[in-house]
BALO-956569 format. One record per residue: residue number from 1; residue in one letter; x, y, z of N, C-alpha, C, O in turn. Coordinates in steps of 0.02 Angstrom, whole numbers, plus 50000, padded with zeros to 5 digits. Each point is the difference from the previous one (the first is absolute). Layout:
<recs>
- num,residuo,npx,npy,npz,capx,capy,capz,cpx,cpy,cpz,opx,opy,opz
- NUM,A,X,Y,Z,X,Y,Z,X,Y,Z,X,Y,Z
...
</recs>
This chain:
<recs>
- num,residuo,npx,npy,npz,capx,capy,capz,cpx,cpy,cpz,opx,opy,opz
- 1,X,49441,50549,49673,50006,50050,49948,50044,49974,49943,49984,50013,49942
- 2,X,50074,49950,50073,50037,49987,49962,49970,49927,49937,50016,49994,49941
- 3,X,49952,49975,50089,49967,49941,49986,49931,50031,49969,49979,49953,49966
- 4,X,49986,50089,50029,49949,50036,49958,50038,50031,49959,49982,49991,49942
- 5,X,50074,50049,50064,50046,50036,49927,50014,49941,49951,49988,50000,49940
- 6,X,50036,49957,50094,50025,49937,49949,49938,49955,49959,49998,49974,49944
- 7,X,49958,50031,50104,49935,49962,49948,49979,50051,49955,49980,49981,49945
- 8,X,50019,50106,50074,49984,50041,49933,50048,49976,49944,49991,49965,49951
- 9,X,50059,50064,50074,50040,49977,49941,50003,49939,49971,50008,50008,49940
- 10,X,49990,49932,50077,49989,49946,49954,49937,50031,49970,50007,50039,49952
- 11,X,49925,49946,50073,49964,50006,49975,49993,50033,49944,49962,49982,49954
- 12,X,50095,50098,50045,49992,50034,49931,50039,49981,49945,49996,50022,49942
- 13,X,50058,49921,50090,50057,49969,49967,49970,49968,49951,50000,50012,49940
- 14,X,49968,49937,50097,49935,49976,49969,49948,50018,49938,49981,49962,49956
- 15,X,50008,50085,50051,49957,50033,49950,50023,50034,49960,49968,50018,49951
- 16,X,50102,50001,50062,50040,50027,49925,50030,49923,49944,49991,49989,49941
- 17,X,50043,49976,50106,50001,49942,49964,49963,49978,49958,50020,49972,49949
- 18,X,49887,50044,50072,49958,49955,49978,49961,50040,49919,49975,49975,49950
- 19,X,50036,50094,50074,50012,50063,49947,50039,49976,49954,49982,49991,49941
- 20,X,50092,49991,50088,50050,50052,49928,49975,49900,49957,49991,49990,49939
- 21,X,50007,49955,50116,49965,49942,49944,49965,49999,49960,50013,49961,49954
- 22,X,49934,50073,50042,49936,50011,49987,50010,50036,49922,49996,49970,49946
- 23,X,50021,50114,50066,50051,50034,49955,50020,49955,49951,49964,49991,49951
- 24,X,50110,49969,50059,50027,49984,49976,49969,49922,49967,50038,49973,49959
- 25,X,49901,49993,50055,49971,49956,49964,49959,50022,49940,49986,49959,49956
- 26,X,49997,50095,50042,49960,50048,49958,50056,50016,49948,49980,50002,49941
- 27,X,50090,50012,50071,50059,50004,49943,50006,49964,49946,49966,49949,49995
- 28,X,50076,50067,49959,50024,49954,49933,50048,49983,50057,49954,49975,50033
- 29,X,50084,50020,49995,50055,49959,50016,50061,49993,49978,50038,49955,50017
- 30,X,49979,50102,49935,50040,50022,49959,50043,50035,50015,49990,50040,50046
- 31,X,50100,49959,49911,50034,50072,50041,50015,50000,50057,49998,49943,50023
- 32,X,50019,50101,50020,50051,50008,50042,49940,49972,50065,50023,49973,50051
- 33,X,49922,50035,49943,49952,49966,50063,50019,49922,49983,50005,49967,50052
- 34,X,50004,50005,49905,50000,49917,49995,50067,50011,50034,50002,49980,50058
- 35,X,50045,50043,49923,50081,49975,50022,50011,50033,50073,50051,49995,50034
- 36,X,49882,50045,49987,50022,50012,50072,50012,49973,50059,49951,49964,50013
- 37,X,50084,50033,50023,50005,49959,50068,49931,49989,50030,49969,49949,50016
- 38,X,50014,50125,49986,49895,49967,50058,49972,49989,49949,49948,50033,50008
- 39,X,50048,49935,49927,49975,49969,49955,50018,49939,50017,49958,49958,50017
- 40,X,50118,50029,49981,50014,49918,50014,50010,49989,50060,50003,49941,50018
- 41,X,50003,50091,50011,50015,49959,50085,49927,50007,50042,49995,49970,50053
- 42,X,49947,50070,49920,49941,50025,50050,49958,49979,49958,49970,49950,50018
- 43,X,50018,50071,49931,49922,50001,49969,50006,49916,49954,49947,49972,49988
- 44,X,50105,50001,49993,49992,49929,49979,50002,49953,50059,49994,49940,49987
- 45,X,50013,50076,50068,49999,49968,50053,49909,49974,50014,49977,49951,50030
- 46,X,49995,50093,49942,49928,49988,50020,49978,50016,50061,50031,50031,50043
- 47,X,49906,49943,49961,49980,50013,50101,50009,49980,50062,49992,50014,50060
- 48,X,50035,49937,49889,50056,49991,50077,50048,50032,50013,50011,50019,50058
- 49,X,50032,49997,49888,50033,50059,50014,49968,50079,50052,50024,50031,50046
- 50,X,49928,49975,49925,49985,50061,50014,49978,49998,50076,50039,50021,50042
- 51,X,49905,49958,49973,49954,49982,50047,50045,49958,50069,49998,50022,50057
- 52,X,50043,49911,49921,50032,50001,50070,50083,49991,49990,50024,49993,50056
- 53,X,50022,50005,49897,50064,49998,50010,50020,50075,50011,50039,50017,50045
- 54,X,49933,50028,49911,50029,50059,50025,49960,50018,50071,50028,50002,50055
- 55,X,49937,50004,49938,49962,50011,50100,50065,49973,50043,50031,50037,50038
- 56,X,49984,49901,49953,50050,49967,50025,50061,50058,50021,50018,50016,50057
- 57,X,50000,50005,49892,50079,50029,49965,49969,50059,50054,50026,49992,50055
- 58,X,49949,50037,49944,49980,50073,50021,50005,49973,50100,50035,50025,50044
- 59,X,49925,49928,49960,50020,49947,50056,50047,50013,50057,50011,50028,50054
- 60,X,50012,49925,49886,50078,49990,50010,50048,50063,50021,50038,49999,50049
- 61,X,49957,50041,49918,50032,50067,49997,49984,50053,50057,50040,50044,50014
- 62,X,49910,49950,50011,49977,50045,50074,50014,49951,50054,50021,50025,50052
- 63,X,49971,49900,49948,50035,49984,50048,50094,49992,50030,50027,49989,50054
- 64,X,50003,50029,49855,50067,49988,50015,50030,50080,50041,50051,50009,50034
- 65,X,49886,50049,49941,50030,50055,49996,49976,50009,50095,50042,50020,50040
- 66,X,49881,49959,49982,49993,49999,50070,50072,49973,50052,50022,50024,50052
- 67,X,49997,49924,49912,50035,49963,50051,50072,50028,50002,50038,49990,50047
- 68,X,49977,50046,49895,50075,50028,50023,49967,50053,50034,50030,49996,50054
- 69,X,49938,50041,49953,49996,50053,50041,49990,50006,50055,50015,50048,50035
- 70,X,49946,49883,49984,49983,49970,50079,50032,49941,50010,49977,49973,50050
- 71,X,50067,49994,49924,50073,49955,50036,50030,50029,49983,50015,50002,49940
- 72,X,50014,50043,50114,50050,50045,49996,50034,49992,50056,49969,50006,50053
- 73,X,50112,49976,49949,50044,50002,50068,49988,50071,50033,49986,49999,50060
- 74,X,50018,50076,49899,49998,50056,50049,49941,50008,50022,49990,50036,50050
- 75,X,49943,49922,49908,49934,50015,50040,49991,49970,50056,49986,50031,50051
- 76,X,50023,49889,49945,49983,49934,50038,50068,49977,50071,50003,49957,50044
- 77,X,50035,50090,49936,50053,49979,50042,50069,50039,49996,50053,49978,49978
- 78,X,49936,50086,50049,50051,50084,49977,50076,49966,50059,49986,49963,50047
- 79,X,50055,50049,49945,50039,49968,50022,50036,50039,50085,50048,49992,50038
- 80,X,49888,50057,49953,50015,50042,50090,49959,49999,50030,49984,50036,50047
- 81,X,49973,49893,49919,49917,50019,50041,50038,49962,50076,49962,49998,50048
- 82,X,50088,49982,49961,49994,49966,50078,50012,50049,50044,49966,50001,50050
- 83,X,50098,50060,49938,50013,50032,50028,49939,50053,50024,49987,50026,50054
- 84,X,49983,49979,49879,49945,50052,50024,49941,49986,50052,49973,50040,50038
- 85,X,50012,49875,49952,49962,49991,50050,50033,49992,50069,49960,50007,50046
- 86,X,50086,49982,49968,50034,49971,50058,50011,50091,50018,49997,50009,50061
- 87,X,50011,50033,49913,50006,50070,50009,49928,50020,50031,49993,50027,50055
- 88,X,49959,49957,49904,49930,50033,50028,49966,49947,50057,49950,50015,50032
- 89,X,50089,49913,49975,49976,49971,50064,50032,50027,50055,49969,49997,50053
- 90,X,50090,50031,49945,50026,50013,50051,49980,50107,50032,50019,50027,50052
- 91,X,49938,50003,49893,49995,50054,50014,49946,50006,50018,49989,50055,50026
- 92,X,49951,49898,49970,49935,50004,50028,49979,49933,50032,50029,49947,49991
- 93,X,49903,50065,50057,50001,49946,50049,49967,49933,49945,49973,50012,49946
- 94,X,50030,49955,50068,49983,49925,49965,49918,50033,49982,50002,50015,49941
- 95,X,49935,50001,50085,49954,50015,49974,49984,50028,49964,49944,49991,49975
- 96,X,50097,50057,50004,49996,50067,49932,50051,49952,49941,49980,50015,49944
- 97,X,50066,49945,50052,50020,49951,49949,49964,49983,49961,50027,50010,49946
- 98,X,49926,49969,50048,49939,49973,49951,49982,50053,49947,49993,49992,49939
- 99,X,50000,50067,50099,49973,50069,49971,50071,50011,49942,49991,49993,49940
- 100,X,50066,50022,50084,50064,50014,49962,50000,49955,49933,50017,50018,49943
- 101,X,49959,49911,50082,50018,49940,49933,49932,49990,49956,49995,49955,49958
- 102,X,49948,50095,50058,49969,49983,49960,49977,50035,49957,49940,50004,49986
- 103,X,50111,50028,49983,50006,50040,49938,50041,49969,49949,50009,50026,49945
- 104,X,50019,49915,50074,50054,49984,49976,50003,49950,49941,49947,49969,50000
- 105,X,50081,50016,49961,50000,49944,49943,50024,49945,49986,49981,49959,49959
- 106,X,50090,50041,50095,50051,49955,49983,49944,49927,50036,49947,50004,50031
- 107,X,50090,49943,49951,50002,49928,50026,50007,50016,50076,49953,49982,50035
- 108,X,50100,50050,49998,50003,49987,50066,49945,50034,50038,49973,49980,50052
- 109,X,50017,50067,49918,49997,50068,50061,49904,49976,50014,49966,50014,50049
- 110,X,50013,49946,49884,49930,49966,49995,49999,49941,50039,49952,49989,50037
- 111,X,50101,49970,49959,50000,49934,50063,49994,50008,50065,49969,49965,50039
- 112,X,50073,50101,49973,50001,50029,50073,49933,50035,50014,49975,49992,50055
- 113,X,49999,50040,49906,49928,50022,50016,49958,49972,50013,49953,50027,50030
- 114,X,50044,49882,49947,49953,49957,50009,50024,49973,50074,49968,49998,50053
- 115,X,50105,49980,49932,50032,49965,50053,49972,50068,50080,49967,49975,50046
- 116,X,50046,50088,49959,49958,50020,50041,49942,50016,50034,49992,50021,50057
- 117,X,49948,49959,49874,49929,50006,50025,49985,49959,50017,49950,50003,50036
- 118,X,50085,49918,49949,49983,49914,50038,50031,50012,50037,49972,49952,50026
- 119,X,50064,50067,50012,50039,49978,50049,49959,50035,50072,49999,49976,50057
- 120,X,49968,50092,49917,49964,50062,50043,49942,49924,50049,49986,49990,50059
- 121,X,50000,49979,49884,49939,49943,50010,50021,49965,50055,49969,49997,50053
- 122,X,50087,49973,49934,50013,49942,50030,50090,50008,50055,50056,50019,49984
- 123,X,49923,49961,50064,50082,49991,50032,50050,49952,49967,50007,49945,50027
- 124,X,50031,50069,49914,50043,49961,49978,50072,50015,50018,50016,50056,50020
- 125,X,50036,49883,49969,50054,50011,50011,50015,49996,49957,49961,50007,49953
- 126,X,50132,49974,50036,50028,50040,49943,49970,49949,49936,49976,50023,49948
- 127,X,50032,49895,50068,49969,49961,49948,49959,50007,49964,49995,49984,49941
- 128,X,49964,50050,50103,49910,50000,49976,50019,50068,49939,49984,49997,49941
- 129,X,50048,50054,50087,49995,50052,49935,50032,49988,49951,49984,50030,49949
- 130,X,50078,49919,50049,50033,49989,49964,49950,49955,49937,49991,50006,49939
- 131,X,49982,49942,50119,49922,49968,49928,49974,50035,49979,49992,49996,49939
- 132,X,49977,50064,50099,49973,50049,49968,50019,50024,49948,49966,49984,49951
- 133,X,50083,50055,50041,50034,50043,49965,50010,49951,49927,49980,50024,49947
- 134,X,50046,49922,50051,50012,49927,49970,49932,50001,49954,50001,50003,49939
- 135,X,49929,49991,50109,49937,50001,49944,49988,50063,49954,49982,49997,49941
- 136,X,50033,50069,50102,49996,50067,49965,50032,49995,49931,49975,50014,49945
- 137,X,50095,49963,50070,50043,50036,49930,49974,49942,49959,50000,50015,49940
- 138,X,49981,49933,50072,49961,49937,49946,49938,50013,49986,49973,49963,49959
- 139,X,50004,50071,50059,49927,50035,49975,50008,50046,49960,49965,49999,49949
- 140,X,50097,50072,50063,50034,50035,49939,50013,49969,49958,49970,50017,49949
- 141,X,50075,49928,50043,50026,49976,49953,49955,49954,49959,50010,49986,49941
- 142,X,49948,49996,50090,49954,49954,49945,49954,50058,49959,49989,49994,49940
- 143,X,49984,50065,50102,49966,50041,49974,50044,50023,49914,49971,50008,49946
- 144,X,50100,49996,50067,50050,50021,49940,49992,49959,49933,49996,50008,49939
- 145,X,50004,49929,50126,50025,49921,49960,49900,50016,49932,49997,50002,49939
- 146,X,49956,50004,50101,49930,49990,49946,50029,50043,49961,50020,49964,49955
- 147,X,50001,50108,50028,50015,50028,49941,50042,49960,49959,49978,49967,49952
- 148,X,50085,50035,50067,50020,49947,49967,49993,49949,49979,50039,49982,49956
- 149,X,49916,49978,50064,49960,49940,49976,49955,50013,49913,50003,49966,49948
- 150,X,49967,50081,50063,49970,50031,49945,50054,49994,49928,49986,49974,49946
- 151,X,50068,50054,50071,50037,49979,49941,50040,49939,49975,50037,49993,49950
- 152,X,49941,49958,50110,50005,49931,49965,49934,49981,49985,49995,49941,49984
- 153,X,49956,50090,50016,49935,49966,49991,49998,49997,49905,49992,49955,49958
- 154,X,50024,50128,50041,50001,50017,49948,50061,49970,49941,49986,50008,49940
- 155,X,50077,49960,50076,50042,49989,49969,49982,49950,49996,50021,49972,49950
- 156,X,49921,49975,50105,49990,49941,49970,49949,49987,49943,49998,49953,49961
- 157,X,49954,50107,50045,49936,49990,49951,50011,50009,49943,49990,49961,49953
- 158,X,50034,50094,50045,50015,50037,49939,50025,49965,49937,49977,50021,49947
- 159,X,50085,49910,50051,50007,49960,49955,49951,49935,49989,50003,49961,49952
- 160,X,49946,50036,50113,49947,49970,49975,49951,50031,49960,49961,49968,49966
- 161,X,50040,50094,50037,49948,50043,49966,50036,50014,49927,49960,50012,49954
- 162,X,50103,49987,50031,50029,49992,49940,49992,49933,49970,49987,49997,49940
- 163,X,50019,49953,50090,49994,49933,49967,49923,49976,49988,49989,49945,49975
- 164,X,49966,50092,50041,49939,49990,50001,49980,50049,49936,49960,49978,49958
- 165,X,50061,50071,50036,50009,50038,49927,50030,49964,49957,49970,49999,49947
- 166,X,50083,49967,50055,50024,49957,49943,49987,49947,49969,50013,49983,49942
- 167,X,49958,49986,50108,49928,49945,49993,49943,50022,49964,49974,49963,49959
- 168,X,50002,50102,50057,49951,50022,49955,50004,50036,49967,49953,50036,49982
- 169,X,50130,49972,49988,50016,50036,49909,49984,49941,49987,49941,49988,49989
- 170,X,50108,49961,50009,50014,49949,49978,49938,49944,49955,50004,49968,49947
- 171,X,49938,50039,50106,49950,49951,49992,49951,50048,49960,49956,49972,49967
- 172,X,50048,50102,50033,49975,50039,49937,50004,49992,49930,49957,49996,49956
- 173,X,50164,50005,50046,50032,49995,49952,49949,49934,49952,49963,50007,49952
- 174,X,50055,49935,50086,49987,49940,49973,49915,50006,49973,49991,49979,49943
- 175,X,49959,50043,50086,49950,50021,49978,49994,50027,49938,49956,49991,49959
- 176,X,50087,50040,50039,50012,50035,49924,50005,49958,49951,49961,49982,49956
- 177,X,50111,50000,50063,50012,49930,49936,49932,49957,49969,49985,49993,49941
- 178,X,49979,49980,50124,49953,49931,49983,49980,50047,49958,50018,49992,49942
- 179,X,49938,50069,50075,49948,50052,49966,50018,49976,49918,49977,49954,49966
- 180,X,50081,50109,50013,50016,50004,49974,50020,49935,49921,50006,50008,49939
- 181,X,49998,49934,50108,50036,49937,49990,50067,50000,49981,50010,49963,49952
- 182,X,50053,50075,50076,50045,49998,50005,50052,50047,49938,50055,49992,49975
- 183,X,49900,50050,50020,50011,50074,49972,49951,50049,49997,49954,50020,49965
- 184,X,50096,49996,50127,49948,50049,50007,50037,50083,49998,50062,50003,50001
- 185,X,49896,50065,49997,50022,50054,49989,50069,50013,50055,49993,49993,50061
- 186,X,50074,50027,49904,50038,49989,50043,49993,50053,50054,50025,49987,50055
- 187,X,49935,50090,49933,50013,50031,50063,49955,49981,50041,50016,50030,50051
- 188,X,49913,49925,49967,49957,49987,50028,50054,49927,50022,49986,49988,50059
- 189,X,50053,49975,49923,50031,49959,50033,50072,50019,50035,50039,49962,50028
- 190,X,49968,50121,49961,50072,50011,50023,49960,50045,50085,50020,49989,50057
- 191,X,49921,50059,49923,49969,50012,50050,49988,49955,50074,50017,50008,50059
- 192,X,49936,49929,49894,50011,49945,50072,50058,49975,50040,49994,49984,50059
- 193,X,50066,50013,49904,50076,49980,50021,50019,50059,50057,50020,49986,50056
- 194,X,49968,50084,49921,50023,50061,50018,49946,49990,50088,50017,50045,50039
- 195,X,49956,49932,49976,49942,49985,50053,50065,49947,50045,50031,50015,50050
- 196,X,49972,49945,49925,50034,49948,50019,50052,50027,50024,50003,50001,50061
- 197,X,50051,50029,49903,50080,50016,50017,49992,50068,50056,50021,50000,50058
- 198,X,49955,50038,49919,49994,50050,50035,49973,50022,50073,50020,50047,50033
- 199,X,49920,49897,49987,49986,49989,50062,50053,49950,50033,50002,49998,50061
- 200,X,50038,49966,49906,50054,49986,50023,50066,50050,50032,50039,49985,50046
- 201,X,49960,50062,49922,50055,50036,50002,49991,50028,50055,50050,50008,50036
- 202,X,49868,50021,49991,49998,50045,50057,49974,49984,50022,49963,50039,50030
- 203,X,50025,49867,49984,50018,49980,50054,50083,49982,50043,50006,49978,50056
- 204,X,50027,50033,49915,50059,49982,49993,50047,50057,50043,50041,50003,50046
- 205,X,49919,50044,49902,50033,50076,50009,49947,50051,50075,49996,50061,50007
- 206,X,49973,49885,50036,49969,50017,50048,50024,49974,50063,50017,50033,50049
- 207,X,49983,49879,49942,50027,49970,50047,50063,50020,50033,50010,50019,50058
- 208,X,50039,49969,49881,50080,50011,50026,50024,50060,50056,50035,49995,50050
- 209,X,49923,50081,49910,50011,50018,50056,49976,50015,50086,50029,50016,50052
- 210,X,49880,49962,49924,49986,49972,50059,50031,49948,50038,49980,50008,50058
- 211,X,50060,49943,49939,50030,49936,50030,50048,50049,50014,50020,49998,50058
- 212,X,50010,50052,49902,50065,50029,50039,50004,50034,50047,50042,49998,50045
- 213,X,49901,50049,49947,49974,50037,50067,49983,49965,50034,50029,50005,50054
- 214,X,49944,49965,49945,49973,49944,50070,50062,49959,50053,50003,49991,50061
- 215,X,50042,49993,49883,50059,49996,50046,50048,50021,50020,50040,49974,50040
- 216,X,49963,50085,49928,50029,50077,50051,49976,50015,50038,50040,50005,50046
- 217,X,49912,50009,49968,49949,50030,50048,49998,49936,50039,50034,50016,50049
- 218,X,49947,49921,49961,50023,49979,50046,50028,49973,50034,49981,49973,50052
- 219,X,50085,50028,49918,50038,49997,50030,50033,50066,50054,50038,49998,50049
- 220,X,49925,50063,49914,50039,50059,50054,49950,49999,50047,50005,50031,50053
- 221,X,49943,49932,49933,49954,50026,50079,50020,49953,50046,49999,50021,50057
- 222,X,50027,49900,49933,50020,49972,50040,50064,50040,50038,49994,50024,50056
- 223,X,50057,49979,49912,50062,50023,50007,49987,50051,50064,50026,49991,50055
- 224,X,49923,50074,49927,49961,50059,50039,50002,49957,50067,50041,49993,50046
- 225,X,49907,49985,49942,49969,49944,50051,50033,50000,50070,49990,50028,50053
- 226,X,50069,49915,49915,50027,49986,50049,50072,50026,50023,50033,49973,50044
- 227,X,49987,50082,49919,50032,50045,50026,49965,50063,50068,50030,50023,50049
- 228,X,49908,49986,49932,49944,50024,50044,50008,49976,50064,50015,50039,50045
- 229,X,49978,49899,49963,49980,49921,50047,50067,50040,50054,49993,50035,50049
- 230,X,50065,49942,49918,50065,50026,50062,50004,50068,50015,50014,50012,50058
- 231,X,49976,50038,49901,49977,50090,50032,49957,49982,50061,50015,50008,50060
- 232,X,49918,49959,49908,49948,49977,50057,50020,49985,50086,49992,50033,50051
- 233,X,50033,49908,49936,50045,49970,50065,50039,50025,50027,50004,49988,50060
- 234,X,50045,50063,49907,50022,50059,50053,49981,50030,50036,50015,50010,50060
- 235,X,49933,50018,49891,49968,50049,50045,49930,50001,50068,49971,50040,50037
- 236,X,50031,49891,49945,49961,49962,50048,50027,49996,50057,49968,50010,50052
- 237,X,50095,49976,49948,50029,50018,50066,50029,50051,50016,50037,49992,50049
- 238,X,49962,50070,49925,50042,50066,50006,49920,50065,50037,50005,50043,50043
- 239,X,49943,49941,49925,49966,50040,50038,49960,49987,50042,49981,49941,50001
- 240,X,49992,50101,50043,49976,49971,50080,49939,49999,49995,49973,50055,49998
- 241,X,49983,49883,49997,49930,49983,49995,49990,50014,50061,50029,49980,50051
- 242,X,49920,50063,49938,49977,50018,50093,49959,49960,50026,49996,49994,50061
- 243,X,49954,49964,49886,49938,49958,50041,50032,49930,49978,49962,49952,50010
- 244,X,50109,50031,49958,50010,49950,49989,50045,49944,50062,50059,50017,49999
- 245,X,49934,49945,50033,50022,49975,50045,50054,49935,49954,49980,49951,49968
- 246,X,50106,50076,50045,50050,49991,49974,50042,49976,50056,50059,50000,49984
- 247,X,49929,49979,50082,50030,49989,50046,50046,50036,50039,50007,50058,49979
- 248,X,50036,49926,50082,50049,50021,50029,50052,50029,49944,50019,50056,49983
- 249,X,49994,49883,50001,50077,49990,49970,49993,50020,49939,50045,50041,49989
- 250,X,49914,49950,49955,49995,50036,49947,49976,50080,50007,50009,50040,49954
- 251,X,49958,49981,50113,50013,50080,50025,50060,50026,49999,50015,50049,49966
- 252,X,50031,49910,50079,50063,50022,50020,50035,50001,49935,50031,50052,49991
- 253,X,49972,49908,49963,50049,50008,49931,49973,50044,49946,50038,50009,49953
- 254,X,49890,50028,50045,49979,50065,49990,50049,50045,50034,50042,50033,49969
- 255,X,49952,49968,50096,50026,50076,50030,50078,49988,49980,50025,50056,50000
- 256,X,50007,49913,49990,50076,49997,49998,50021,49979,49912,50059,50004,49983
- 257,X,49909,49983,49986,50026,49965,49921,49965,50071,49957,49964,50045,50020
- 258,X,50063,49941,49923,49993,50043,49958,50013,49973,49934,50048,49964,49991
- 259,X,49903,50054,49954,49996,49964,49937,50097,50009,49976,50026,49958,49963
- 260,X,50009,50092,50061,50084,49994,49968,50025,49951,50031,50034,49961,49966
- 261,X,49959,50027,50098,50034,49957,50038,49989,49916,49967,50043,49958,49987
- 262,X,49888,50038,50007,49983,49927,49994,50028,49989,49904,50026,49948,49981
- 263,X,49964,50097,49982,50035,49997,49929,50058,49990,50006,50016,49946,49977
- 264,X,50032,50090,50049,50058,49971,50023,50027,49955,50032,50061,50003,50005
- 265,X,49901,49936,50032,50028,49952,50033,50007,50034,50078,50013,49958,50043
- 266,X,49980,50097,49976,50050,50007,50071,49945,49961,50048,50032,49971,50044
- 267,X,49922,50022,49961,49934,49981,50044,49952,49954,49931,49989,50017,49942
- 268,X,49993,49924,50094,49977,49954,49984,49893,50029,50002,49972,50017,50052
- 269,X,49997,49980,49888,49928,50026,49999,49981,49982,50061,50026,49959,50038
- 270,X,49922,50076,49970,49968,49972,50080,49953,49943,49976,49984,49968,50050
- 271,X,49990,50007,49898,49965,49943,49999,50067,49928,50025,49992,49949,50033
- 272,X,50049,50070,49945,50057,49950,50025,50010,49993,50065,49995,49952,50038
- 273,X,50023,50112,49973,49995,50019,50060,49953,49948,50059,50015,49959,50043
- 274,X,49934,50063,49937,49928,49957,50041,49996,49924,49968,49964,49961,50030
- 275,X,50064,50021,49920,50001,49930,49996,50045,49974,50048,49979,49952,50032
- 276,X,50083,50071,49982,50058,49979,50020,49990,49995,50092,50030,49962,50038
- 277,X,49923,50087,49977,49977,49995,50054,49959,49949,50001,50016,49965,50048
- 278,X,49937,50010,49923,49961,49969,49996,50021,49926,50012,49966,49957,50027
- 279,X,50103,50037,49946,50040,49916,49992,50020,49997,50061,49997,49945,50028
- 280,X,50027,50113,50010,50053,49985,50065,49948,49993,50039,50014,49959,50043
- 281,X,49921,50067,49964,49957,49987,50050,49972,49923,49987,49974,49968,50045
- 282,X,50033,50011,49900,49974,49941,50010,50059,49965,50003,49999,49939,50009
</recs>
């Protein structure tokens, strides 16, 4: 839905642009329309202006405005989502869990939903969910990472699509001259220049802040990421996989540890735990 609103609207973006051009080629050019801004920054820009730098700009602008609204720390990662799940693992049996988290939005509460329907599959121990869980939130995060990609796509084209306008004021401009033989009408040679500079400008005035969004954004989805990753691993060992086979000893440091205890140092995680067993037996 959102992706059909946005192609209407270009599309009508589009066709007013191509209007008020149209309009305004039919003008004397005179007066307060010559000294206007969408005189000089839009309609001397030409069709390239019209047709793809601004498409661009408009672009640009629904993806910067998508991505703050969906890389969001309180959306992607609320800072009580552990308590709440470690609250609703412990108030219902491990099979109704799935049902509770899958309403949910954050980064975790989506890893754990996956991390529980593979696991239903297969007898894994704690490793195996831990890979699991490991591919989940990297499948979120790349899914983040393609939006964001989009606005380096665009911060890179966009001054090629300006320099490709300036190339073809330029080789107009000079057209003029030969014509002419080197006095030629100055607004038919200030027009071609105005092609040149101006598709410069918004390319310019497109890129920058696409390249900036692009590396805000991802840098917070990494950041998200792998702040996610350690919520994850807690709670991997804090609630009781019922079809997951976690051993003796990583049983026993379930029934006795507790996510306060192991934050605090007093008791060592049970993955340590079972490593440490693991050394003395051998």
């Amino acid at each position: 839905m959102r992706k059909s609103g946005f192609a209407i609207g270009g599309a009508c973006f589009i066709a007013l642009i191509g209007k008020a051009a149209l309009a305004s080629g039919g003008a004397d050019g005179a007066g307060d329309t010559a000294n206007s801004f969408f005189h000089q920054f839009v309609i001397a820009g030409g069709k390239i202006v019209w047709f793809v730098l601004l498409p661009m700009s408009v672009a640009a602008l629904y993806l910067a405005l998508d991505l703050a609204l969906t890389v969001r720390r309180r959306r992607l990662l609320p800072a009580t989502v552990t308590g709440e799940i470690l609250a609703m693992a412990h108030a219902v049996v491990p099979a109704q869990l799935p049902a509770r988290l899958s309403g949910r939005e954050d980064l975790v509460s989506r890893t754990l939903l996956r991390t529980l329907s593979k696991s239903r599959r297969v007898q894994a121990d704690i490793q195996h969910l831990q890979h699991i869980a490991a591919e989940c939130l990297q499948e979120q995060g790349l899914h983040l990472l393609r939006k964001v990609e989009w606005c380096n796509i665009i911060g890179n084209v966009a001054p090629m699509v300006g320099l490709f306008g300036t190339v073809f004021g330029m080789i107009q401009a000079f057209n003029v001259l030969g014509i002419a033989g080197g006095q030629p009408p100055h607004d038919q040679l200030a027009a071609k220049i105005s092609i040149a500079l101006v598709t410069t400008f918004w390319g310019l005035l497109i890129a920058i802040p696409a390249l900036a969004v692009h590396g805000i954004f991802r840098t917070r989805v990494e950041t998200l990421i792998s702040e996610a990753a350690v919520e994850v691993e807690d709670l991997l060992f804090e609630i009781p996989f019922g079809q997951v086979s976690t051993g003796p000893c990583v049983q026993a440091s379930f029934a006795a540890d507790s996510l306060e205890d192991r934050r605090t140092g007093r008791r060592e995680p049970p993955h340590r735990q079972r490593s440490g067993v693991a050394g003395e037996s051998a």
